[in-house]
N, C-alpha and C positions, 0 to 999 in steps of 0.2 A: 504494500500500500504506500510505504513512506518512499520507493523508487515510482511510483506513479502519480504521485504529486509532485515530485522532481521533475521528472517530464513533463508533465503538465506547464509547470510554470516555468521551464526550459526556454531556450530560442528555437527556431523555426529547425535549424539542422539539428539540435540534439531530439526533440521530438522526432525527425524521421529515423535517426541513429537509433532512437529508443525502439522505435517501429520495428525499423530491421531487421536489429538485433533477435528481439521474440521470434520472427518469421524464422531466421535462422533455428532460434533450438527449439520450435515445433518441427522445423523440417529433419532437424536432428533424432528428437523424438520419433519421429516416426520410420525412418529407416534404422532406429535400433529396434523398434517393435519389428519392423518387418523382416531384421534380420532375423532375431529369435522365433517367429513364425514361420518362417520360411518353410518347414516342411510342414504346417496345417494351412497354409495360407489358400492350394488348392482346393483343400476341400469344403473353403467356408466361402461362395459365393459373396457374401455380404463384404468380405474381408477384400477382397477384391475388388467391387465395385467404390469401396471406400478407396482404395490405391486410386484407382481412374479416376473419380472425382480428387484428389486431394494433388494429383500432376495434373490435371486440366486446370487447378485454381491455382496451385503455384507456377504453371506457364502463365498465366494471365496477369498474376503480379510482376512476373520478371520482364513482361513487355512496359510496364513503368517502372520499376527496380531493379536496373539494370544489375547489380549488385549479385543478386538472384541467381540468374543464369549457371554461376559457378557449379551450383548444386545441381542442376536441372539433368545432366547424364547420369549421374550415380540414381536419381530417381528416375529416371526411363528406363534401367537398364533394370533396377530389381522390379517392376513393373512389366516390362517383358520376360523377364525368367519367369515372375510367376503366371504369366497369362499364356505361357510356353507350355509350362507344367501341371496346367488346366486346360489347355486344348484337350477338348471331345476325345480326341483319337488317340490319347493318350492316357485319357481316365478309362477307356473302357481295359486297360489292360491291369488285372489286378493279379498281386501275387497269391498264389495257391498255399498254403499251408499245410501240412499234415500234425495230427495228435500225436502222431509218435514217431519220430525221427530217427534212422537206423544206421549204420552204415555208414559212406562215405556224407550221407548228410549231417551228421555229426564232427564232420570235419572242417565243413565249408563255416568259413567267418560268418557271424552272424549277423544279419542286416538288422533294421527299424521296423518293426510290426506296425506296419501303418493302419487306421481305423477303417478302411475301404477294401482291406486287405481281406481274402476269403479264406475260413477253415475246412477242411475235411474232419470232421467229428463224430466219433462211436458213440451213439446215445443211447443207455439198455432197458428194458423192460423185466419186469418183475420174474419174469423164466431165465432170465440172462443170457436171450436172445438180444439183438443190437439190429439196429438199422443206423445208415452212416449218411450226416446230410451235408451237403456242403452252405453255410451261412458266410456272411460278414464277422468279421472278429468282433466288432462292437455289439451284434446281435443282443437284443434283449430276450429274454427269458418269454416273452408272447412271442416272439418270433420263432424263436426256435422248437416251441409247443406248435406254434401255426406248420412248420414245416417237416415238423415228425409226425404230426396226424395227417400230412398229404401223402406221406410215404408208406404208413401203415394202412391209412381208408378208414381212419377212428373218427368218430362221431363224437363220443363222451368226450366230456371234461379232463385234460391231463393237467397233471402237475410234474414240475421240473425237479428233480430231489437230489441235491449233494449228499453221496452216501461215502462216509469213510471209511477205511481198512478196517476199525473199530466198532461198525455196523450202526456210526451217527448217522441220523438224519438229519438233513434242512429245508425245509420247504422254503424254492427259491422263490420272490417275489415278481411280479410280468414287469416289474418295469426294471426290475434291474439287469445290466449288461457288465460289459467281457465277460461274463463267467466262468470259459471257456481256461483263463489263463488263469484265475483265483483258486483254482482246484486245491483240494492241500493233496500232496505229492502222487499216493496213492488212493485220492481220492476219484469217482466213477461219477456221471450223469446219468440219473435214470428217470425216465417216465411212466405215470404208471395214475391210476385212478387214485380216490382219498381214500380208499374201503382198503387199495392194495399196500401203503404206506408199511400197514405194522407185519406184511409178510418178504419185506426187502429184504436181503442177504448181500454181503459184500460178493466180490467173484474171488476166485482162487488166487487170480493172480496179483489179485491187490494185498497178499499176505506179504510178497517181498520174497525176497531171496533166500534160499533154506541153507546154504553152505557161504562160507566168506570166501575173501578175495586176498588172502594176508600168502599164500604160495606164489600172485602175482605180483603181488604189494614188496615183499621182501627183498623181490629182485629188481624194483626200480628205487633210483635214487631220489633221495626226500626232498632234495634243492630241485631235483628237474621237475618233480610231483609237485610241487608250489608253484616252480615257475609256470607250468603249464595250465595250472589252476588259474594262477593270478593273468594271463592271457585268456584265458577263456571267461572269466568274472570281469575283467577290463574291455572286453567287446561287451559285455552284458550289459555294463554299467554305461556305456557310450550310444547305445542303443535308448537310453531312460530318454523323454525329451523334458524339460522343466515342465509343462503343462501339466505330465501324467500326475507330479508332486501334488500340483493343486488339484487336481479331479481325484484324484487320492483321498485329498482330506475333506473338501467339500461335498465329496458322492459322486461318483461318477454318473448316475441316475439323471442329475441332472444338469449334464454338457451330455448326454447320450454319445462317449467317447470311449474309447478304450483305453486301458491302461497297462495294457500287456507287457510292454517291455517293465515295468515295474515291477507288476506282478511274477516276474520272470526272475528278475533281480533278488527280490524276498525269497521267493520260492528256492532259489540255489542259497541261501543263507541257511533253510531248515534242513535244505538237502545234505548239504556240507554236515552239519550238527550230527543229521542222522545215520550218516555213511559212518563217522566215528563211533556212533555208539552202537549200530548194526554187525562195524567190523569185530567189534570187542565182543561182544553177547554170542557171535557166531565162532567164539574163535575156542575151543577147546581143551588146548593144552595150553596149562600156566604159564609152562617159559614161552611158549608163542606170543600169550597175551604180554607178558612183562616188553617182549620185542615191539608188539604192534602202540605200548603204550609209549615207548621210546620212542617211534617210529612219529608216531603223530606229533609228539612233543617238537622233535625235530622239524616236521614238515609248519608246522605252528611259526616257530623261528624264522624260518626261510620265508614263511608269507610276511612275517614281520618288516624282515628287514627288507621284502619288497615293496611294503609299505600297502598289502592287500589285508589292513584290520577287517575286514567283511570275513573272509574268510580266516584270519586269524583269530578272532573274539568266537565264530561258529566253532572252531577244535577243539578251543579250551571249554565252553561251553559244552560243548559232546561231553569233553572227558568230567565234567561236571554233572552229567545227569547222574540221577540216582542208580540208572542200573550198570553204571560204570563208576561212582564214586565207592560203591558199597562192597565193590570186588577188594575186600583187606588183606588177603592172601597175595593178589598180584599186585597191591599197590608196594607191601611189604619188601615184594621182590625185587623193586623199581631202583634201580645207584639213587644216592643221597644227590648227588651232580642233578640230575632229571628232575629229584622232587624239591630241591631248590629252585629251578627254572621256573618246572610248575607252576611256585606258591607266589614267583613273582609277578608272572601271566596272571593267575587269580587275581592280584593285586588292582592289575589294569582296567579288571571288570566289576571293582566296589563300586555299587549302585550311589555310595553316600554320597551326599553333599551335590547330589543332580551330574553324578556322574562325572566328577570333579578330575580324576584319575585318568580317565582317558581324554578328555580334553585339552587336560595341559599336553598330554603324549601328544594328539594330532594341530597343536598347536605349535607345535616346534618342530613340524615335517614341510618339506614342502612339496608341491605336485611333482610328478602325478600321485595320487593318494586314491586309494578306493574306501571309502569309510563304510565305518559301520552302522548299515543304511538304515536298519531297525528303527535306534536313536534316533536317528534325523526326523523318520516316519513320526515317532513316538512326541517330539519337540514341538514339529506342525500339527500336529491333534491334539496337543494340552495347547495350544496356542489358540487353535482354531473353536476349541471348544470353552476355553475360560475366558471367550472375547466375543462381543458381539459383534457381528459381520455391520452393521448398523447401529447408529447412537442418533435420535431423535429424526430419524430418517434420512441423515447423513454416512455417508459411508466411513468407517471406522479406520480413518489410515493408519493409527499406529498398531494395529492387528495387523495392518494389510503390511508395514513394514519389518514386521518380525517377522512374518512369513517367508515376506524378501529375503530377509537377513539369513534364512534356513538354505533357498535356493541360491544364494548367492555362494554358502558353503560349498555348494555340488558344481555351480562354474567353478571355483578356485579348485577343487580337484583333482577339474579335468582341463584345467586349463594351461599341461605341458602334456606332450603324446607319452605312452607308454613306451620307450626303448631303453629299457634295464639288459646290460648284459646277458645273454643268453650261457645257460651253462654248457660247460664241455659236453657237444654231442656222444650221445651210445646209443649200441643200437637199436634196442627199442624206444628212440627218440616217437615216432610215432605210436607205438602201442601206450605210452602214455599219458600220448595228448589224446588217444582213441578213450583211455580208460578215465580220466577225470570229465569228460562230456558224456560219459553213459552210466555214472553214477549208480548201483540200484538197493535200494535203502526197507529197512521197516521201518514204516510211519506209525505203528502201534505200538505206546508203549507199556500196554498191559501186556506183549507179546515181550517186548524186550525185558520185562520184569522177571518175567517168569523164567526165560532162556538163561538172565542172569543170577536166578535164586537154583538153577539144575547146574549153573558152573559150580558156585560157591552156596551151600545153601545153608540158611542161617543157623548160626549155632546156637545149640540151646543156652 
């Protein structure tokens, strides 16, 4: 206010100078929105004709402000890329997805799951028979009912039901979407009437794997197993786009967006957790387990100082669930060296004081950094939910700045590329980057309890 009464009672050129100036950092503003949009910008019509109109009004100022003109290519040009990457003949090409990814596609770097993008999806019915539809990855939960009753010829009422390895139910909501990417690990889609609900059954194959992986495990090295990891979590997390953060915490319900690549993000966080404590529960003999607990300690370390906490905070966390803390026998067996390491890992993950411990650690890192995205999740929903989005019908900007302040974390990041030293190739260089992308875990851990009470079972 107090620079616009300046102006005001300015001379004639500081007045236009004042002018100017603002044109410029609107025109600023808005090629930085447009850059960070850049990959939604096609799919929002609206977003678009506001570009068109806001270069048809800034040519028009620059035929009296000559000044103008300077900017006028950098704004034609992100206004042709994007009416480039929304030509017709270009949207009708969308990428195909599969549920489950095998083979050499487990290999291929991982792109952006775009919201236009289409899944192939196993949807099952109460016999655990399946019909596969192809949808949009944002599909709502009415759509995906709409498009399994044209494929079975049903009539009746279905419901959408997340069923877990655990044999939870959830009856999804029509209007909610991705769901397709929010699965928990070994979680299944099934449709089925409301009468059918209480005779669900998980499938066999969502129990998880019956024998472990520690005769494969032993023979790769724990520095290439993280590096490979932190490569394959580092395309993951590059994949997030800031948007998903906010449709995250607001509901994705309503931006009717996907949020896949996030969900995909989280998702290998539990994955990660549950491979450590799936390998342990599966693993038989003592001195094997005392190796596999060494094994992970180590591979912990190496993500450390690759500086991939995502997956660092997930191992120590493994070796922290109960049915791997409670193994006394092989913890007993463990060198004093490892259970030192350990106890100073646990350290990094005191809850106290808001997390105080790992903050100053990721405060003294610099990028690239994959953080541990749980927390950040965790920050913007106590944020979002102890603040109201609105104060007197005015929009709440210091809500809307702490939120900032969350996403700004996840640029700084990523904002140097991943190219950490690669370790001394051998030669299952590939069987290792095959085996940390095909992960296969129990998500149950009333299952992992028990395996871990038939290793070591409680003394009386």
């Amino acid at each position: 206010m107090q620079c616009m009464a300046q102006a005001s009672q300015g001379s004639d050129q500081e007045r236009i100078d004042y002018a100017l100036n603002n044109k410029r950092r609107v025109i600023r503003l808005v090629l930085q929105w447009a850059a960070i949009n850049t990959p939604h910008l096609q799919e929002e019509e609206s977003s678009l004709a506001f570009l068109q109109d806001f270069y048809m009004s800034v040519s028009e100022d620059a035929k009296h402000i000559p000044a103008l003109k300077d900017q006028l290519p950098e704004l034609e040009s992100v206004l042709k890329q994007n009416s480039d990457d929304a030509n017709p003949s270009q949207k009708k090409h969308k990428v195909l997805l599969r549920q489950f990814s095998m083979g050499d596609e487990k290999l291929q770097k991982r792109q952006p799951i775009k919201s236009t993008d289409e899944i192939l999806f196993k949807v099952y019915c109460s016999d655990h028979t399946y019909t596969t539809i192809r949808v949009p990855v944002s599909a709502s939960v009415r759509e995906v009912v709409s498009a399994v009753s044209d494929k079975l010829g049903s009539q009746g009422d279905l419901l959408v039901i997340h069923l877990s390895s655990a044999g939870d139910k959830v009856v999804l909501k029509p209007n909610e979407v991705s769901i397709f990417s929010s699965l928990s690990i070994n979680g299944r889609l099934f449709v089925c009437s409301r009468e059918q609900i209480n005779s669900l059954t998980p499938l066999p194959e969502q129990e998880g794997p019956s024998a472990g992986s520690m005769s494969t495990l032993e023979l790769m090295s724990s520095k290439e197993v993280a590096y490979q990891m932190t490569l394959y979590e580092w395309e993951l997390f590059n994949c997030v786009h800031e948007h998903e953060l906010i449709y995250h915490t607001f509901g994705r319900q309503h931006f009717k967006k996907a949020t896949a690549n996030l969900d995909l993000f989280l998702r290998r966080f539990n994955e990660i957790q549950l491979w450590v404590v799936t390998e342990v529960c599966l693993c038989s003999t003592l001195s094997k387990r005392v190796q596999l607990l060494k094994k992970f300690i180590k591979i912990a370390a190496h993500c450390k100082e690759f500086r991939n906490l995502n997956s660092f905070f997930a191992i120590i966390m493994g070796l922290s669930n109960p049915a791997v803390s409670r193994l006394s026998q092989t913890w007993e067996k463990l060198p004093s060296k490892f259970k030192k390491v350990y106890a100073e890992y646990e350290n990094l993950m005191d809850p106290s004081r808001n997390h105080r411990a790992y903050r100053l650690t990721v405060a003294k890192l610099d990028p690239p950094i994959i953080p541990f995205m749980p927390l950040l999740i965790k920050d913007m929903t106590f944020t979002h939910e102890g603040n109201k989005t609105f104060v007197d019908s005015l929009v709440n900007f210091e809500k809307m700045r702490m939120i900032a302040n969350t996403v700004r974390i996840i640029r700084y990041c990523r904002s140097q590329p991943f190219n950490h030293e690669a370790p001394q190739a051998t030669k299952n260089h590939q069987d290792v980057r095959l085996y940390v992308r095909q992960i296969s875990v129990i998500d149950n851990q009333r299952t992992l309890s028990q395996l871990s009470h038939k290793l070591e079972p409680r003394r009386p």
